[in-house]
OpenMM code with the backbone's topology and positions (N, CA, C; nanometers):
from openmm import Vec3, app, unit

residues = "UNK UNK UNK UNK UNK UNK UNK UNK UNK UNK UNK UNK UNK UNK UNK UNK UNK UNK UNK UNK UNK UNK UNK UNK UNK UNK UNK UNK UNK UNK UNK UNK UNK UNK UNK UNK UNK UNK UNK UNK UNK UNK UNK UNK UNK UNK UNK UNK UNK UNK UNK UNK UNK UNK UNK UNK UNK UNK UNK UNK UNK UNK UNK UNK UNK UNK UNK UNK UNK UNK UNK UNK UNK UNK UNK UNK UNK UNK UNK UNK UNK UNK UNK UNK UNK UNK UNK UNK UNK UNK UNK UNK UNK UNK UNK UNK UNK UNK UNK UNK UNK UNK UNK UNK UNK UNK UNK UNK UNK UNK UNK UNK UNK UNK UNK UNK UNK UNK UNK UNK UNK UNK UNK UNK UNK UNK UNK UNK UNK UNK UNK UNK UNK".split()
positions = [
    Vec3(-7.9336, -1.3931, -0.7892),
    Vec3(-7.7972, -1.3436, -0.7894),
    Vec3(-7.7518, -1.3247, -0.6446),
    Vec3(-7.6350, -1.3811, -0.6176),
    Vec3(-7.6029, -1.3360, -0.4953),
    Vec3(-7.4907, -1.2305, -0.4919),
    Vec3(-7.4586, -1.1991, -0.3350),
    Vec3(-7.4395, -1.0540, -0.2944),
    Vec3(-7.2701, -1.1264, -0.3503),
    Vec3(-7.1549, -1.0264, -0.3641),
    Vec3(-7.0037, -1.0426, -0.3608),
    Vec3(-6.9291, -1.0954, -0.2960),
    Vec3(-6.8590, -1.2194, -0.2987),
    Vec3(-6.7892, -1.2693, -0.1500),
    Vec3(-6.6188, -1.1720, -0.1574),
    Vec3(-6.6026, -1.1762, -0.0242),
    Vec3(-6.4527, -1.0859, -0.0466),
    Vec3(-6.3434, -1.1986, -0.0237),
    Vec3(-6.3643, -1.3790, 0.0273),
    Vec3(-6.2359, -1.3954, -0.0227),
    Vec3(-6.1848, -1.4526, -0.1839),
    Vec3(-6.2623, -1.4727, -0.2808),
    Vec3(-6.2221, -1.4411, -0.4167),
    Vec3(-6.1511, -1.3201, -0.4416),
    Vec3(-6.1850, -1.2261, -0.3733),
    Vec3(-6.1388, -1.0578, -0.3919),
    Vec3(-5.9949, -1.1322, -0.3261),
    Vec3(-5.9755, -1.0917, -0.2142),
    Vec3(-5.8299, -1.1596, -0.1473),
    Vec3(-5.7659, -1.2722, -0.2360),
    Vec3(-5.8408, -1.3691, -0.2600),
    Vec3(-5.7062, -1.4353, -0.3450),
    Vec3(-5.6745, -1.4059, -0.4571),
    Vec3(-5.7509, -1.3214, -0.5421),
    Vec3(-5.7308, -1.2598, -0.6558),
    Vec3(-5.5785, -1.1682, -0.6227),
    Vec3(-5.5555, -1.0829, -0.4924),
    Vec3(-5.4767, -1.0288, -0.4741),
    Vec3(-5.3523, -1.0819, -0.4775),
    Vec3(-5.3515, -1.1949, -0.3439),
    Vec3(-5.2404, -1.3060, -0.3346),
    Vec3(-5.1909, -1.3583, -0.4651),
    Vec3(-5.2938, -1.3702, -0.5287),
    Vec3(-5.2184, -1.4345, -0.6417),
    Vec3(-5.1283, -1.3390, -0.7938),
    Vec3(-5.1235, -1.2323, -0.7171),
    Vec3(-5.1109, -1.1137, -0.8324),
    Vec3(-4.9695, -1.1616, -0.7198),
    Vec3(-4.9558, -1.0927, -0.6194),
    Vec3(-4.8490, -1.0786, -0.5325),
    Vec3(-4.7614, -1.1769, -0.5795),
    Vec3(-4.7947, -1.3402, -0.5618),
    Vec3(-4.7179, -1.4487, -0.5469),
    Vec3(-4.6272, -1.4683, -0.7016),
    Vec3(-4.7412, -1.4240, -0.7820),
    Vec3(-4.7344, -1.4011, -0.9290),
    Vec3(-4.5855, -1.2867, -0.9904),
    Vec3(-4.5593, -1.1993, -0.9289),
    Vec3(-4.4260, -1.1008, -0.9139),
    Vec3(-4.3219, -1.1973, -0.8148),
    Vec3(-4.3386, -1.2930, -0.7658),
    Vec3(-4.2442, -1.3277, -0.7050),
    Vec3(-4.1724, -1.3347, -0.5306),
    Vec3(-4.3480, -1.2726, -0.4995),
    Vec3(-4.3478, -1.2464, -0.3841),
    Vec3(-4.3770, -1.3396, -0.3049),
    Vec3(-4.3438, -1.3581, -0.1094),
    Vec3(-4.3387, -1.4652, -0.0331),
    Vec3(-4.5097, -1.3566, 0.0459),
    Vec3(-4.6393, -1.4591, 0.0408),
    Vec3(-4.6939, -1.3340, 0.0808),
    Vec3(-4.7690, -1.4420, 0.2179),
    Vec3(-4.7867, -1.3427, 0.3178),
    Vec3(-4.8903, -1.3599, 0.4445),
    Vec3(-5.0181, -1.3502, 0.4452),
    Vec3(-5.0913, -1.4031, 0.4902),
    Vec3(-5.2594, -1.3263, 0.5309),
    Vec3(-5.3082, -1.2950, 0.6497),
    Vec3(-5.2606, -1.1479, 0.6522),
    Vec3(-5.2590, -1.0962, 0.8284),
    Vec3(-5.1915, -1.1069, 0.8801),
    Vec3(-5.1019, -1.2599, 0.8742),
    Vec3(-4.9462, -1.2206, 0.9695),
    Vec3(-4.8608, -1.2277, 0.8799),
    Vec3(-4.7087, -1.2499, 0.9249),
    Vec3(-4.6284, -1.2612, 0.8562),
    Vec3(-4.6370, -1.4516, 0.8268),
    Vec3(-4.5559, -1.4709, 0.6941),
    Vec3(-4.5907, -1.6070, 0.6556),
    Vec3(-4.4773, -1.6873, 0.7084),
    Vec3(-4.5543, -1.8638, 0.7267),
    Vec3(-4.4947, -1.9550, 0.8316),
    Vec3(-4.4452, -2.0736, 0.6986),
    Vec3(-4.3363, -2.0332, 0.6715),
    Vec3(-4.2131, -1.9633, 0.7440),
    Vec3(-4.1408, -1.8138, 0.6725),
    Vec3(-4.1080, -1.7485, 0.7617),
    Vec3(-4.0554, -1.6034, 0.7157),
    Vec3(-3.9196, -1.6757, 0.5775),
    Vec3(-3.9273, -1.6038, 0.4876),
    Vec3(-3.8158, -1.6276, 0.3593),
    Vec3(-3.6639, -1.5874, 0.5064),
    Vec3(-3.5985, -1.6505, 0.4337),
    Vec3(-3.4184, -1.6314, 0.4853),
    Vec3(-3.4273, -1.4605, 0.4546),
    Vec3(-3.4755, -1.4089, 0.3032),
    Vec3(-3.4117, -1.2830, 0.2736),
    Vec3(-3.5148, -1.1823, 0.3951),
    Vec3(-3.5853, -1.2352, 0.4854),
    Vec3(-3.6214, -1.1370, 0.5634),
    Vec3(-3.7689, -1.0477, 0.4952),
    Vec3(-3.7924, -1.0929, 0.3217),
    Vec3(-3.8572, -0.9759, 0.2495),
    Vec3(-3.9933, -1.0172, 0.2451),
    Vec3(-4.0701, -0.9651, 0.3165),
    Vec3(-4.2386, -1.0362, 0.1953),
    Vec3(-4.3594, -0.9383, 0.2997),
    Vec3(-4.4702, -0.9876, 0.2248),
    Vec3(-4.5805, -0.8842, 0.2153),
    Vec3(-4.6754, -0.9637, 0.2689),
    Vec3(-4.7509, -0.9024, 0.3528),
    Vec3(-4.8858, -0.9588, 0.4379),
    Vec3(-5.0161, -0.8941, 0.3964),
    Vec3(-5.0935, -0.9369, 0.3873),
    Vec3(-5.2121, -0.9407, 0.2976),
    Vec3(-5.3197, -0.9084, 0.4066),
    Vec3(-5.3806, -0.7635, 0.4122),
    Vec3(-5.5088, -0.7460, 0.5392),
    Vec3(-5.5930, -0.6964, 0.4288),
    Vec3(-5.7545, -0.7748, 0.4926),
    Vec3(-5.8258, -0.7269, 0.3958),
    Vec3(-5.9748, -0.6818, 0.4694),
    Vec3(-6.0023, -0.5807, 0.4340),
    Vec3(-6.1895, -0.5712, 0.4679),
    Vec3(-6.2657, -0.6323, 0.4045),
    Vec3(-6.3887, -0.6533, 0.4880),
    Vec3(-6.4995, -0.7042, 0.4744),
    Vec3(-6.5497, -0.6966, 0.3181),
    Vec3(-6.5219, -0.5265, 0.2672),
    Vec3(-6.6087, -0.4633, 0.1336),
    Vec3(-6.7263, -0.5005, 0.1534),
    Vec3(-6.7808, -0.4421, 0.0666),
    Vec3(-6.9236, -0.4394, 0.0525),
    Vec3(-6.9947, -0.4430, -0.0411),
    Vec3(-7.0653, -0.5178, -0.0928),
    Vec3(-7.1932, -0.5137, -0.1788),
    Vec3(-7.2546, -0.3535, -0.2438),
    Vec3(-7.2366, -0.3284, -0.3334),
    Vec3(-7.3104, -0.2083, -0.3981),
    Vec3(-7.3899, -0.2241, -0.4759),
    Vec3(-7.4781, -0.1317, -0.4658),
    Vec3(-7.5996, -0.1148, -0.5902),
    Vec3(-7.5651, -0.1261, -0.7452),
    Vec3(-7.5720, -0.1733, -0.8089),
    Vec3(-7.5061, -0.1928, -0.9682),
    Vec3(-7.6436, -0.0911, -1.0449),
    Vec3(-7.7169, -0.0285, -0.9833),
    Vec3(-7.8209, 0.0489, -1.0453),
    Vec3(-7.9341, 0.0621, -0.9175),
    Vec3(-8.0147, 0.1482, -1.0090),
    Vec3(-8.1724, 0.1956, -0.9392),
    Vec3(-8.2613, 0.0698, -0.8435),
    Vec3(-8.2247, -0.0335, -0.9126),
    Vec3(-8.3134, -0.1469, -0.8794),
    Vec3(-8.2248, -0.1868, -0.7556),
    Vec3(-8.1388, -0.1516, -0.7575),
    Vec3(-8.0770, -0.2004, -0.5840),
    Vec3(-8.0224, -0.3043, -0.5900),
    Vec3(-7.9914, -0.4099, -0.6922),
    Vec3(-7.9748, -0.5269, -0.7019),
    Vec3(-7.7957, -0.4966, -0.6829),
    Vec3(-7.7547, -0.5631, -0.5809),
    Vec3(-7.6125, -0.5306, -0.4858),
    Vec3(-7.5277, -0.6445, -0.5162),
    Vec3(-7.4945, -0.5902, -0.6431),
    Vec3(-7.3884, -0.7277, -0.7048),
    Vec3(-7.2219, -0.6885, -0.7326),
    Vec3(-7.2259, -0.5570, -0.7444),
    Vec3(-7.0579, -0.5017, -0.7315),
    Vec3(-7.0465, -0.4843, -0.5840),
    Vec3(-6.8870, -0.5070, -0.6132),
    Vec3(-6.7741, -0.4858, -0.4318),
    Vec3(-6.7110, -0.3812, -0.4606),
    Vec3(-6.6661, -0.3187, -0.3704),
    Vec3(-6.5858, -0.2516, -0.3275),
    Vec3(-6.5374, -0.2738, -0.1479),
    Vec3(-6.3846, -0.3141, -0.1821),
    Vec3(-6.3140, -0.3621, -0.0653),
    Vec3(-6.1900, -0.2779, -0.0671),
    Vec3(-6.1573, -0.2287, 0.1001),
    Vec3(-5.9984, -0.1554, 0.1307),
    Vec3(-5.9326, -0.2825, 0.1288),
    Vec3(-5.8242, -0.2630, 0.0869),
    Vec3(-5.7129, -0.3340, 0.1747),
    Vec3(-5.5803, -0.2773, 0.1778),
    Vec3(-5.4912, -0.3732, 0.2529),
    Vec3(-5.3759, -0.2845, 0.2754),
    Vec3(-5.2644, -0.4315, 0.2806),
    Vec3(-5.1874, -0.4050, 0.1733),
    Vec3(-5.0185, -0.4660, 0.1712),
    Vec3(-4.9318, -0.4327, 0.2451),
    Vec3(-4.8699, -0.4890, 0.3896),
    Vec3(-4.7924, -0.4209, 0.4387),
    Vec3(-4.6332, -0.5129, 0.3470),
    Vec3(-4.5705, -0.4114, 0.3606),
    Vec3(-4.4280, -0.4754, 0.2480),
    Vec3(-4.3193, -0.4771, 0.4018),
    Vec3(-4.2370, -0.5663, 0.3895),
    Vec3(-4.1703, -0.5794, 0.5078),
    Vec3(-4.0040, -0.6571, 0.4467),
    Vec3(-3.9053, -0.5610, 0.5195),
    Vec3(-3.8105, -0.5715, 0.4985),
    Vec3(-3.6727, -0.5911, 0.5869),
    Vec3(-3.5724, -0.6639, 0.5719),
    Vec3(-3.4933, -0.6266, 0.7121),
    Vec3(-3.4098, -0.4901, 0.7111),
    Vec3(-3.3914, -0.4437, 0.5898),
    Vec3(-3.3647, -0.2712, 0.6098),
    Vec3(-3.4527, -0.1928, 0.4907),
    Vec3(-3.4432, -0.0314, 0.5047),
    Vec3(-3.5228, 0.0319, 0.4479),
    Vec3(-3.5472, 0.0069, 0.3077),
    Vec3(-3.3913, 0.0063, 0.2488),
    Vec3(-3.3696, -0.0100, 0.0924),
    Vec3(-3.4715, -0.1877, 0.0479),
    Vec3(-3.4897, -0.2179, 0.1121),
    Vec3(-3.4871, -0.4107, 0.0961),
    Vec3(-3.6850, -0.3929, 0.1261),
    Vec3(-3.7338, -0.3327, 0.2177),
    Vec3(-3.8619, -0.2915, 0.2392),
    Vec3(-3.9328, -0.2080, 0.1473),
    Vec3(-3.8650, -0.0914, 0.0848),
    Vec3(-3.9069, -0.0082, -0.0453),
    Vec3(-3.8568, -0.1075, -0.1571),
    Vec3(-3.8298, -0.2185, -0.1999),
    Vec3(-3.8054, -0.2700, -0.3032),
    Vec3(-3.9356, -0.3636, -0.2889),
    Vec3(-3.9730, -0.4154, -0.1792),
    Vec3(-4.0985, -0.4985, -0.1594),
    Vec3(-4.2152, -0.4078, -0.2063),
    Vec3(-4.2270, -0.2705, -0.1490),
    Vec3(-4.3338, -0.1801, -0.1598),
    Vec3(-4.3310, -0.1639, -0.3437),
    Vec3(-4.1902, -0.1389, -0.3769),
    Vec3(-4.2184, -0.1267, -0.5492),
    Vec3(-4.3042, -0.2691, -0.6074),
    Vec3(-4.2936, -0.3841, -0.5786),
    Vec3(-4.3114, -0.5246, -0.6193),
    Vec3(-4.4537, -0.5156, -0.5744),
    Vec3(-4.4818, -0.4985, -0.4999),
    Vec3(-4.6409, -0.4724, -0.4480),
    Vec3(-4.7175, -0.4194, -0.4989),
    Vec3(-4.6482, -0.2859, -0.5474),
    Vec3(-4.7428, -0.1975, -0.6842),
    Vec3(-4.7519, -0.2092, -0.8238),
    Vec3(-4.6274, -0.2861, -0.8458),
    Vec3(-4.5940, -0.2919, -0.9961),
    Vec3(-4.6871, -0.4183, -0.9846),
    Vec3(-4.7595, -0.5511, -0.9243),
    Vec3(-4.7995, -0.6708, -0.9464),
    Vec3(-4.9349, -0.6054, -0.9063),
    Vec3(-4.9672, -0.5145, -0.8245),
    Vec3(-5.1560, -0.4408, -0.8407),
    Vec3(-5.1660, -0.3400, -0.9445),
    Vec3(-5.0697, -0.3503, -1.0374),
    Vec3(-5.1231, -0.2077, -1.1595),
    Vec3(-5.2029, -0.2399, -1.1975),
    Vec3(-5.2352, -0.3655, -1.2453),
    Vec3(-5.3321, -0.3804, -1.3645),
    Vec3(-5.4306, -0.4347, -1.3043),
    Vec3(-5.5582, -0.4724, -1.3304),
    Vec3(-5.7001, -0.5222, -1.3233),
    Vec3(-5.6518, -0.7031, -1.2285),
    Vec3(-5.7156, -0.7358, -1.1618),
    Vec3(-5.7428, -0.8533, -1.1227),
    Vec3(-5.8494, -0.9401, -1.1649),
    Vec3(-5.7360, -1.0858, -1.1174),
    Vec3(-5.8284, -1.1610, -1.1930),
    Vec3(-5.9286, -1.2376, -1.0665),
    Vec3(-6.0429, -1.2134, -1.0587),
    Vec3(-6.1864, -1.2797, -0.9920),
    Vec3(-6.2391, -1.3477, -1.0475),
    Vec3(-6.2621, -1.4726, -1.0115),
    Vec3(-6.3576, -1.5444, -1.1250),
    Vec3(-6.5119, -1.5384, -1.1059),
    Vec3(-6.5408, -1.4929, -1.2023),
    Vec3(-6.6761, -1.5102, -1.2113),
    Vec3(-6.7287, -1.3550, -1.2377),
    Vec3(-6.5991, -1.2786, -1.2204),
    Vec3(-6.6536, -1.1315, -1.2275),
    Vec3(-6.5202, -1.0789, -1.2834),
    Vec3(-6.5789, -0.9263, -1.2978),
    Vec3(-6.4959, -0.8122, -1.3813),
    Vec3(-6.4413, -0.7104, -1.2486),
    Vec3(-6.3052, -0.7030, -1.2959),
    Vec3(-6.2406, -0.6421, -1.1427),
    Vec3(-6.1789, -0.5307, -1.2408),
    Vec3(-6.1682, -0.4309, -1.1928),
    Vec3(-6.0619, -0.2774, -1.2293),
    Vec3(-5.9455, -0.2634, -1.1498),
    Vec3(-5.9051, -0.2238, -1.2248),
    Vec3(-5.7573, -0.2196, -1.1376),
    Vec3(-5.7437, -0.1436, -1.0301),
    Vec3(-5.6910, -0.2005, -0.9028),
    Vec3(-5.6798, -0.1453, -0.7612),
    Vec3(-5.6596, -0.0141, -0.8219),
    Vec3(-5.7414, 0.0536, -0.7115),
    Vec3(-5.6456, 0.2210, -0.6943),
    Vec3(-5.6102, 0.2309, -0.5951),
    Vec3(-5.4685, 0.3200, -0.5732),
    Vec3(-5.3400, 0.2971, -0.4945),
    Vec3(-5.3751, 0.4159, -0.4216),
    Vec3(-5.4300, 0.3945, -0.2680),
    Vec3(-5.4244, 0.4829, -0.1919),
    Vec3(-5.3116, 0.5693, -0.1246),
    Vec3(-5.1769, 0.4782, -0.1189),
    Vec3(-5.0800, 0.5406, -0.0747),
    Vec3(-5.0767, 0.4919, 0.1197),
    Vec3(-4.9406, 0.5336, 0.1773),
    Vec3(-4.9426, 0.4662, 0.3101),
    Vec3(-4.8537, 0.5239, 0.3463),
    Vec3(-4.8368, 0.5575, 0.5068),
    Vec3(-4.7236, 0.6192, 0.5639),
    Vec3(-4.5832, 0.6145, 0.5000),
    Vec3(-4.4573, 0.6578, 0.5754),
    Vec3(-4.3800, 0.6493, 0.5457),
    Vec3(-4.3030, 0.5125, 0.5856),
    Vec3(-4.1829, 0.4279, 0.5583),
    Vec3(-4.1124, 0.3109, 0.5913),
    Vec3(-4.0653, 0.3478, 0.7154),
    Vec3(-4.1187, 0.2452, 0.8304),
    Vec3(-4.0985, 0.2536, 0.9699),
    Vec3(-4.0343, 0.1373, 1.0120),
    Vec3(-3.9108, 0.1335, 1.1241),
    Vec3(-3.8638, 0.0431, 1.1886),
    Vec3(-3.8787, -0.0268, 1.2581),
    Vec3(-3.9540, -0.1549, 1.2928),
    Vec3(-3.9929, -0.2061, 1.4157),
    Vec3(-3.8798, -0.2738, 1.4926),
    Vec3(-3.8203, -0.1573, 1.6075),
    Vec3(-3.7372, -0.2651, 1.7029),
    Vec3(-3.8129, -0.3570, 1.8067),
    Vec3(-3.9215, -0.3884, 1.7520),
    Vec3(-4.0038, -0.4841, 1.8862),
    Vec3(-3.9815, -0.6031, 1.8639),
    Vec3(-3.9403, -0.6278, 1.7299),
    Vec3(-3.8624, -0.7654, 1.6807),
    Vec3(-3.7216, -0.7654, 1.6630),
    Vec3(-3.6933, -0.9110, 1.6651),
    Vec3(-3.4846, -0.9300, 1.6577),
    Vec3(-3.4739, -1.0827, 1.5835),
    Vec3(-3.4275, -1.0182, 1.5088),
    Vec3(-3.3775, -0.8740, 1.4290),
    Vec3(-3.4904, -0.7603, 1.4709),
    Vec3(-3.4236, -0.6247, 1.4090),
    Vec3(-3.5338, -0.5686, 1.3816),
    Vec3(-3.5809, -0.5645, 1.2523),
    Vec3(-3.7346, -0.5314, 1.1738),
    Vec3(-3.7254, -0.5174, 1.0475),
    Vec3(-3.8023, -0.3400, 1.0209),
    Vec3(-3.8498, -0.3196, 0.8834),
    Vec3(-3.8290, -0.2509, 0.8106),
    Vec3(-4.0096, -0.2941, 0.7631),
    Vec3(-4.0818, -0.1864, 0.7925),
    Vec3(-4.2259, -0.1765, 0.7375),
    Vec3(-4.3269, -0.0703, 0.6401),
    Vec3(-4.4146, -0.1074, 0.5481),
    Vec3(-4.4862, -0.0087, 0.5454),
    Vec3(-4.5759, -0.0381, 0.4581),
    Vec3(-4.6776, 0.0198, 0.5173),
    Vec3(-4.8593, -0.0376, 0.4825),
    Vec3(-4.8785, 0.0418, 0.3400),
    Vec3(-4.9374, -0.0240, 0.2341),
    Vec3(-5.0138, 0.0728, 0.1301),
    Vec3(-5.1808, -0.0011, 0.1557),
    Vec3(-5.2033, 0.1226, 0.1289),
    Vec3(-5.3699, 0.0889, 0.1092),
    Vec3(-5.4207, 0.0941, -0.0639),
    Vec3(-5.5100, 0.0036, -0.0873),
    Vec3(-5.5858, -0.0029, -0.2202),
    Vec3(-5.7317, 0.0112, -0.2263),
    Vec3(-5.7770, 0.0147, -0.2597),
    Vec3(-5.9171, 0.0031, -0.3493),
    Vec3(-5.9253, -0.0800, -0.4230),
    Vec3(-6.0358, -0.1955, -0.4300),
    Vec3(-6.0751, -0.2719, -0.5222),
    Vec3(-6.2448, -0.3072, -0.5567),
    Vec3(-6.2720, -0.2957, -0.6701),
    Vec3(-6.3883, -0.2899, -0.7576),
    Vec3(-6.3634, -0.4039, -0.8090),
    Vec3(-6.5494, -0.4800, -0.8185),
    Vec3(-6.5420, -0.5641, -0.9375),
    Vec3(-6.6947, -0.5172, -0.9440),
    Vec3(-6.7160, -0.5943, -1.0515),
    Vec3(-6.8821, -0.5575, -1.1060),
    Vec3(-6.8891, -0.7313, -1.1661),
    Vec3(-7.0205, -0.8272, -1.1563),
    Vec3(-7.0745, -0.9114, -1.1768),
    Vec3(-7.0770, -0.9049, -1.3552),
] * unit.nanometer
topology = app.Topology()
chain = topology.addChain("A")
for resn in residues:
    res = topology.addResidue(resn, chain)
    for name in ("N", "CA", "C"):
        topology.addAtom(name, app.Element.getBySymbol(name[0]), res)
């Protein structure tokens, strides 16, 4: 048996995202940015391999990640952040394994970046994700 890979975990995500209708990134923003200014970038950790029992045999993940939702104003950025959560409610699909549904860590408040021009409209949620073999 081998150990958990995390990018099945990641595209399991992307594809929940893309799946609601979303324009999504991995790590940056995506090439090319939508006209409406709106979409979500995809950062993910390493996760890690866990013990599935006594015997040590390290076949469940557990991985952070974090959706940043990005908008060109606040209202247009919290409508991304709703679309982000409503498409991680439920369980993901991994193949080859059994995933639970993200749990929603929560993320600062919607922040403005004038370092870009336009400027836009940001804000990170963090998740939790489990699967078990």
């Amino acid at each position: 048996m081998s150990t958990p890979a995390v990018l099945p975990h990641r595209d399991a995500v992307v594809a929940a995202l893309e799946g609601v209708g979303l324009v999504v990134g991995l790590g940056v923003a995506p090439d090319p940015v939508p006209d409406s200014g709106m979409y979500a970038v995809v950062h993910m950790s390493p996760g890690r391999s866990v013990s599935e029992s006594l015997a040590d045999v390290r076949s469940d993940f557990d991985g952070l990640m974090q959706v940043t939702a990005v908008g060109p104003d606040q209202e247009r950025c919290l409508w991304v952040a709703d679309k982000v959560r409503a498409a991680l409610y439920g369980p993901l699909t991994v193949a080859g394994r059994v995933a639970y549904r993200p749990e929603e860590l929560g993320g600062p408040p919607a922040v403005r970046d004038d370092d870009v021009s336009p400027p836009l409209w940001f804000v990170p949620i963090q998740f939790m994700i489990r699967s078990i073999s």
